[in-house]
BALOBA-1460 file (C-alpha; in Angstrom, 3 decimals):
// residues 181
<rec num="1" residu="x" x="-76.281" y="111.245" z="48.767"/>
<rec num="2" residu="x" x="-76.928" y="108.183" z="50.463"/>
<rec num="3" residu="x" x="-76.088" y="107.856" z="54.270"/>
<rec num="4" residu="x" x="-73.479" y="104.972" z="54.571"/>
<rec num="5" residu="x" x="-74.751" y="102.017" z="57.295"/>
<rec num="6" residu="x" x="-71.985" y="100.896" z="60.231"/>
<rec num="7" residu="x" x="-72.512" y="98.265" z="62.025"/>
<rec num="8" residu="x" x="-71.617" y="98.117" z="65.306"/>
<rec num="9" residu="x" x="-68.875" y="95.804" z="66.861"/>
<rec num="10" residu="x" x="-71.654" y="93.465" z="68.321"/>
<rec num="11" residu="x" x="-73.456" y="92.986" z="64.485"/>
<rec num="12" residu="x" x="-69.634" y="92.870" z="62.759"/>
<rec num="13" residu="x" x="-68.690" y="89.847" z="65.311"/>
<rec num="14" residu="x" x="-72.093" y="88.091" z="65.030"/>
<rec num="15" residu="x" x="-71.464" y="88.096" z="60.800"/>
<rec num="16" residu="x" x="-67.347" y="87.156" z="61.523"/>
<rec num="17" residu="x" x="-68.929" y="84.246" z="63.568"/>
<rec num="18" residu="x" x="-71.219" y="83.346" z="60.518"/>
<rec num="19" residu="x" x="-68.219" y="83.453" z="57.888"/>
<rec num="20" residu="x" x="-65.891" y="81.495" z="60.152"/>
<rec num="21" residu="x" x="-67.946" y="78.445" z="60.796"/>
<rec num="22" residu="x" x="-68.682" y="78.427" z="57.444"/>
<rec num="23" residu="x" x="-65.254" y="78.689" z="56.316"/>
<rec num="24" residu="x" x="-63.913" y="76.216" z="58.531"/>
<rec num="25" residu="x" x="-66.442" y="73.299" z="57.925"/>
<rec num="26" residu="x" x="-65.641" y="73.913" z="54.415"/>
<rec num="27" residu="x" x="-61.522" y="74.148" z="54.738"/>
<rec num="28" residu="x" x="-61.628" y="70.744" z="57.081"/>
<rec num="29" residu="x" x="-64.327" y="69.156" z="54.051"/>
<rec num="30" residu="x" x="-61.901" y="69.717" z="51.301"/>
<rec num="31" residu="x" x="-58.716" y="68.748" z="53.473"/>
<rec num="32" residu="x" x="-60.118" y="65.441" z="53.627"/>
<rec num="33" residu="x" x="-61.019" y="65.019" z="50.783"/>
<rec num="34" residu="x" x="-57.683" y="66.077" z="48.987"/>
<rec num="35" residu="x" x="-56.426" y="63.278" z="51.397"/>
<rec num="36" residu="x" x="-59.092" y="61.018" z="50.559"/>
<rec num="37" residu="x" x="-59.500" y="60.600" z="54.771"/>
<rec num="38" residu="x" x="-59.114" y="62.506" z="58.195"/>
<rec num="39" residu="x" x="-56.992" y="65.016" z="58.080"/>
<rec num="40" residu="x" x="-56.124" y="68.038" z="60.421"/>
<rec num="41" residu="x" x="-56.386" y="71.549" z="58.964"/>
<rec num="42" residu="x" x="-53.239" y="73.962" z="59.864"/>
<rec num="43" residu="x" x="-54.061" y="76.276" z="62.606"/>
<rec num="44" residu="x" x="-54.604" y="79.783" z="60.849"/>
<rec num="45" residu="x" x="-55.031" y="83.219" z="62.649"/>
<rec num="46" residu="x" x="-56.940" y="85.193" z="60.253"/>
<rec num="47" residu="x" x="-56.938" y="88.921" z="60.373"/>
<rec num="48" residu="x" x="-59.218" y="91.592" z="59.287"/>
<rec num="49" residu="x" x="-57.385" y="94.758" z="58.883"/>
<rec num="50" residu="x" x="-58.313" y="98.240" z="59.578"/>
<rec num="51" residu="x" x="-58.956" y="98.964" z="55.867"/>
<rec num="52" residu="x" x="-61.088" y="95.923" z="55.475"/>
<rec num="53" residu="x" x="-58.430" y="93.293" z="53.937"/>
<rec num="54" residu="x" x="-58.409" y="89.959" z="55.229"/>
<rec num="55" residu="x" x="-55.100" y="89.078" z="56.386"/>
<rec num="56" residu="x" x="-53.751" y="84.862" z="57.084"/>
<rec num="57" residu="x" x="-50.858" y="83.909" z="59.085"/>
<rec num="58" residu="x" x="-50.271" y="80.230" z="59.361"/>
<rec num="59" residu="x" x="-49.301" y="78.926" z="62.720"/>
<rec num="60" residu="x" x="-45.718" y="76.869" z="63.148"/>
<rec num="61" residu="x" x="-46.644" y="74.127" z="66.186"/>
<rec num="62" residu="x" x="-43.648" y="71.776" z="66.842"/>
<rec num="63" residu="x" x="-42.771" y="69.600" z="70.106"/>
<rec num="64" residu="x" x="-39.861" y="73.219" z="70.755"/>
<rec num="65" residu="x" x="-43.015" y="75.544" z="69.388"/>
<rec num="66" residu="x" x="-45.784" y="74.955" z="71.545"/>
<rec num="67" residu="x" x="-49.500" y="76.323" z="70.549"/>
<rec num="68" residu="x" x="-49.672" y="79.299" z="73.008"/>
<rec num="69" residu="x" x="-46.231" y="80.841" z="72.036"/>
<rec num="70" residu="x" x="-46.986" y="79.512" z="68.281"/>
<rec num="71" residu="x" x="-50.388" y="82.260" z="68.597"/>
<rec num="72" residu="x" x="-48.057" y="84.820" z="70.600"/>
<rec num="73" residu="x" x="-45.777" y="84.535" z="67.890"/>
<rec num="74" residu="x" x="-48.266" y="85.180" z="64.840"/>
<rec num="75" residu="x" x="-50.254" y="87.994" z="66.599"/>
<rec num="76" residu="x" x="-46.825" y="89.525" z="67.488"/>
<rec num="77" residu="x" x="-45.918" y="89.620" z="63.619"/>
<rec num="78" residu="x" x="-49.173" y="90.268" z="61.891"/>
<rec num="79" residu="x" x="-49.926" y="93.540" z="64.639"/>
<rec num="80" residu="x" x="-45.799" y="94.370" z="63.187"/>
<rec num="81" residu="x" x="-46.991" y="94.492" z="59.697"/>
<rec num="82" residu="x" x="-50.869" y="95.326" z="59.662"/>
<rec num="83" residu="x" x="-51.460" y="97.105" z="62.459"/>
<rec num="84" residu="x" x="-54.608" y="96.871" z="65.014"/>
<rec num="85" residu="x" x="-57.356" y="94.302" z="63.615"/>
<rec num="86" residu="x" x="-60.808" y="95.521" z="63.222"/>
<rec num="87" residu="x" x="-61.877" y="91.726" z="64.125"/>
<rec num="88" residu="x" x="-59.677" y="88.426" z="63.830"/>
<rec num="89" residu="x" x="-59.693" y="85.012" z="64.374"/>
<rec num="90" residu="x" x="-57.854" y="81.791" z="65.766"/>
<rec num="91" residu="x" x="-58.873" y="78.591" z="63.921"/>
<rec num="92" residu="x" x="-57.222" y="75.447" z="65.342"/>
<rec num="93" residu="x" x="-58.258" y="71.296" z="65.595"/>
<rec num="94" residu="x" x="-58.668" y="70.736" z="69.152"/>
<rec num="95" residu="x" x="-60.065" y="68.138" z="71.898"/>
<rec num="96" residu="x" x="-63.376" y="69.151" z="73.627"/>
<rec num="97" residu="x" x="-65.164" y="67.446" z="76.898"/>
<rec num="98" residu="x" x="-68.440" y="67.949" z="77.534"/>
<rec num="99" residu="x" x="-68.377" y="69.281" z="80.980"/>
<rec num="100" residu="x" x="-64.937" y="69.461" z="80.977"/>
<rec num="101" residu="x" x="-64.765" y="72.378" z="83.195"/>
<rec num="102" residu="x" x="-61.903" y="71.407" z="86.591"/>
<rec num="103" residu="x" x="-60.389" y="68.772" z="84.883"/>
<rec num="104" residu="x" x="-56.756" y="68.740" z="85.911"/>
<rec num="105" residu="x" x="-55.048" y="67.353" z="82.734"/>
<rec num="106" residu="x" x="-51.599" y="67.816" z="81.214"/>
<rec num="107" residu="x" x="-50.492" y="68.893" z="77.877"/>
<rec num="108" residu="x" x="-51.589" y="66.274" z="75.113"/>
<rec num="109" residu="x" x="-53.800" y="64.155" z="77.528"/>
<rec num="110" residu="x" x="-56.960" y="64.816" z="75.779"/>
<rec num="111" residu="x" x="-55.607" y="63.613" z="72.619"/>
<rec num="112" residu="x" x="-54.355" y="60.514" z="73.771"/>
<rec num="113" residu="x" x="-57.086" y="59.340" z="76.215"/>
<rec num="114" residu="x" x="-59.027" y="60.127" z="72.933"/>
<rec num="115" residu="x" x="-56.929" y="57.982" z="70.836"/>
<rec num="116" residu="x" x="-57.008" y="55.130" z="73.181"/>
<rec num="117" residu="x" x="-60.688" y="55.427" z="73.891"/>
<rec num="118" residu="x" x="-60.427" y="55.532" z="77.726"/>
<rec num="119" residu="x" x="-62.160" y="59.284" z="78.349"/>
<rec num="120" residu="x" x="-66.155" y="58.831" z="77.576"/>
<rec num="121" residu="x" x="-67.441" y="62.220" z="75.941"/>
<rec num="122" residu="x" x="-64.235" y="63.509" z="74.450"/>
<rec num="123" residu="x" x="-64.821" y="64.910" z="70.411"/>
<rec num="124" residu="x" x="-62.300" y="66.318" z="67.758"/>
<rec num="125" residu="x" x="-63.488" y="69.638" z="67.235"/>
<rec num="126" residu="x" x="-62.530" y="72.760" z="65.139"/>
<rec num="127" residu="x" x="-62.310" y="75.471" z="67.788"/>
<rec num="128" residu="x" x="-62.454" y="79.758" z="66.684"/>
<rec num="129" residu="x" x="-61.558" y="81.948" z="68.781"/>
<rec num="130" residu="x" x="-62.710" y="85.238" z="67.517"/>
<rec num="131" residu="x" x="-61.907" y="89.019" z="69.158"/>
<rec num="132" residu="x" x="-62.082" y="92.560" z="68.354"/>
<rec num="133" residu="x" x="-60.273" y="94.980" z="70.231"/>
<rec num="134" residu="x" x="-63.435" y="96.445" z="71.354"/>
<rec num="135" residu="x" x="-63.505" y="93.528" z="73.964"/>
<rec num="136" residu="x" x="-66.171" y="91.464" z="72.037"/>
<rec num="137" residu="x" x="-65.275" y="87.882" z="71.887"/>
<rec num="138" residu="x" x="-66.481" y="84.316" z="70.799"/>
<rec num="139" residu="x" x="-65.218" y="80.879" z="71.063"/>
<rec num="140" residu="x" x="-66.771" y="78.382" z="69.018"/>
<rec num="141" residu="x" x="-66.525" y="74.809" z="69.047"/>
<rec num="142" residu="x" x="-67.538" y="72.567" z="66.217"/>
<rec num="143" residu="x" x="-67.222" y="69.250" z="67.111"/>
<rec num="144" residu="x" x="-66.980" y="66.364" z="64.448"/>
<rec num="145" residu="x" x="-67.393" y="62.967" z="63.503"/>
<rec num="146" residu="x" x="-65.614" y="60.794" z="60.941"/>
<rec num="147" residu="x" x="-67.792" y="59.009" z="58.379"/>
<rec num="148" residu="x" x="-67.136" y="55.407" z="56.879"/>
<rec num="149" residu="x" x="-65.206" y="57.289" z="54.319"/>
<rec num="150" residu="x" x="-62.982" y="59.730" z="56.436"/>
<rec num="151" residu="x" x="-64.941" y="62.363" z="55.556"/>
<rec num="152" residu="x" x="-66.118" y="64.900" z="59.050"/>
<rec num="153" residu="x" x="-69.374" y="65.271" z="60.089"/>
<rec num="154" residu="x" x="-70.274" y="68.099" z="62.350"/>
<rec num="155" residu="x" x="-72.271" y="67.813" z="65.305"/>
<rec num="156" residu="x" x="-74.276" y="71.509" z="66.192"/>
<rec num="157" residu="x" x="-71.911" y="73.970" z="66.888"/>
<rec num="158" residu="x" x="-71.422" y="75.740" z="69.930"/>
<rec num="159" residu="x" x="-70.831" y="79.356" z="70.802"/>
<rec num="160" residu="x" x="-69.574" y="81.039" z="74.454"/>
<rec num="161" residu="x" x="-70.054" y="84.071" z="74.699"/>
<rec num="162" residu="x" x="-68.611" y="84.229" z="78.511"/>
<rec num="163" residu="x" x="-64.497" y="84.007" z="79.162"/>
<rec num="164" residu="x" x="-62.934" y="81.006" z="78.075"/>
<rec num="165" residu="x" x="-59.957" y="79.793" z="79.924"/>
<rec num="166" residu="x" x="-56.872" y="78.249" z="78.374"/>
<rec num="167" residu="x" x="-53.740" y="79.001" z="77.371"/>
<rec num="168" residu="x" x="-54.027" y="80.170" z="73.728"/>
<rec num="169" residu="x" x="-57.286" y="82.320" z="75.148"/>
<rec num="170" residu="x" x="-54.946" y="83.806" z="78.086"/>
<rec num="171" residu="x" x="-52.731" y="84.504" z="74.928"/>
<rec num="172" residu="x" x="-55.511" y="86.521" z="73.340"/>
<rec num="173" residu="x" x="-56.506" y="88.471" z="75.993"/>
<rec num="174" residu="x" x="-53.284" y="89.769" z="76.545"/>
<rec num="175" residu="x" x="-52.524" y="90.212" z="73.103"/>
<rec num="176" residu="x" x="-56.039" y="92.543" z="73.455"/>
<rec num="177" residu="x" x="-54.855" y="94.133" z="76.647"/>
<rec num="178" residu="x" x="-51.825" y="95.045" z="74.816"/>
<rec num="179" residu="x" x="-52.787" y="96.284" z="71.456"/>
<rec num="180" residu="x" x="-55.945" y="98.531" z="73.114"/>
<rec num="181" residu="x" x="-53.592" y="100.251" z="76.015"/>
């Protein structure tokens, strides 16, 4: 009989990682393109059970629902009805800075000094957060470009594997706190 092969958290997370770039370059290629121009792609938590099914919960963000509570929310009621997640991950459009770090900005800022032009080195980005309750964790930023047609291009993609601060990733951690203790 042959011996089954486990990975271990660190090899699981590094192939997550893989699938969810892929996945998301792909999702925000054929959002556009059904809208024949830029479009946002709905944040999506996506879930990876203990019995290896992949689970998606949409998020609800509104002016009343704000993102962090919108991710408290959806971990809150996929852990009620799956359970602990082997692995998951948070895939939302976002702002990034290069060298952002100790910038003191308010909710939405980004966006707009973006859409007015007046912040140099601000991109659109998909960002993943992705987390196991083992303590392994990613963020990944894949920062985009629009082409003549409204169609993204990515720029290389970047991966932290140290903390990242923010509300939705203060979110996560405690969600992780929680579901491990």
């Amino acid at each position: 009989m042959a011996k089954k092969h486990y990975k271990n958290p660190e090899e699981v997370m590094e192939g997550f990682l893989k699938a969810i770039i892929s996945l998301s370059k792909e999702t925000k290629q054929m959002v556009c393109e059904a809208s024949r121009g830029p479009e946002d792609i709905p944040p999506v938590l996506l879930w990876i059970t203990e019995q290896h099914e992949m689970k998606t919960e949409p998020l609800i963000i509104t002016e009343e629902i704000i993102a962090p509570v919108a991710v408290q929310l959806a971990l809150a009621r996929v852990f009620g009805e799956h359970g602990k997640p082997r692995i998951a991950s948070l895939v939302v459009e976002a702002y990034a800075r290069e060298g952002g770090d100790g910038l003191d900005l308010y909710r939405g800022q980004m966006e707009q000094d973006f859409l007015a032009g007046k912040m140099e080195g601000i991109t659109e980005c998909l960002t993943a957060f992705l987390f196991d309750l083992d303590g392994n964790a990613r963020t990944v930023c894949i920062p985009y470009k629009y082409d003549d047609k409204g169609m993204p291009k990515f720029d290389e993609v970047d991966v932290e594997r140290e903390h990242v601060g923010g509300a939705i990733a203060d979110v996560i951690q405690r969600f992780v706190h929680f579901a491990c203790y």
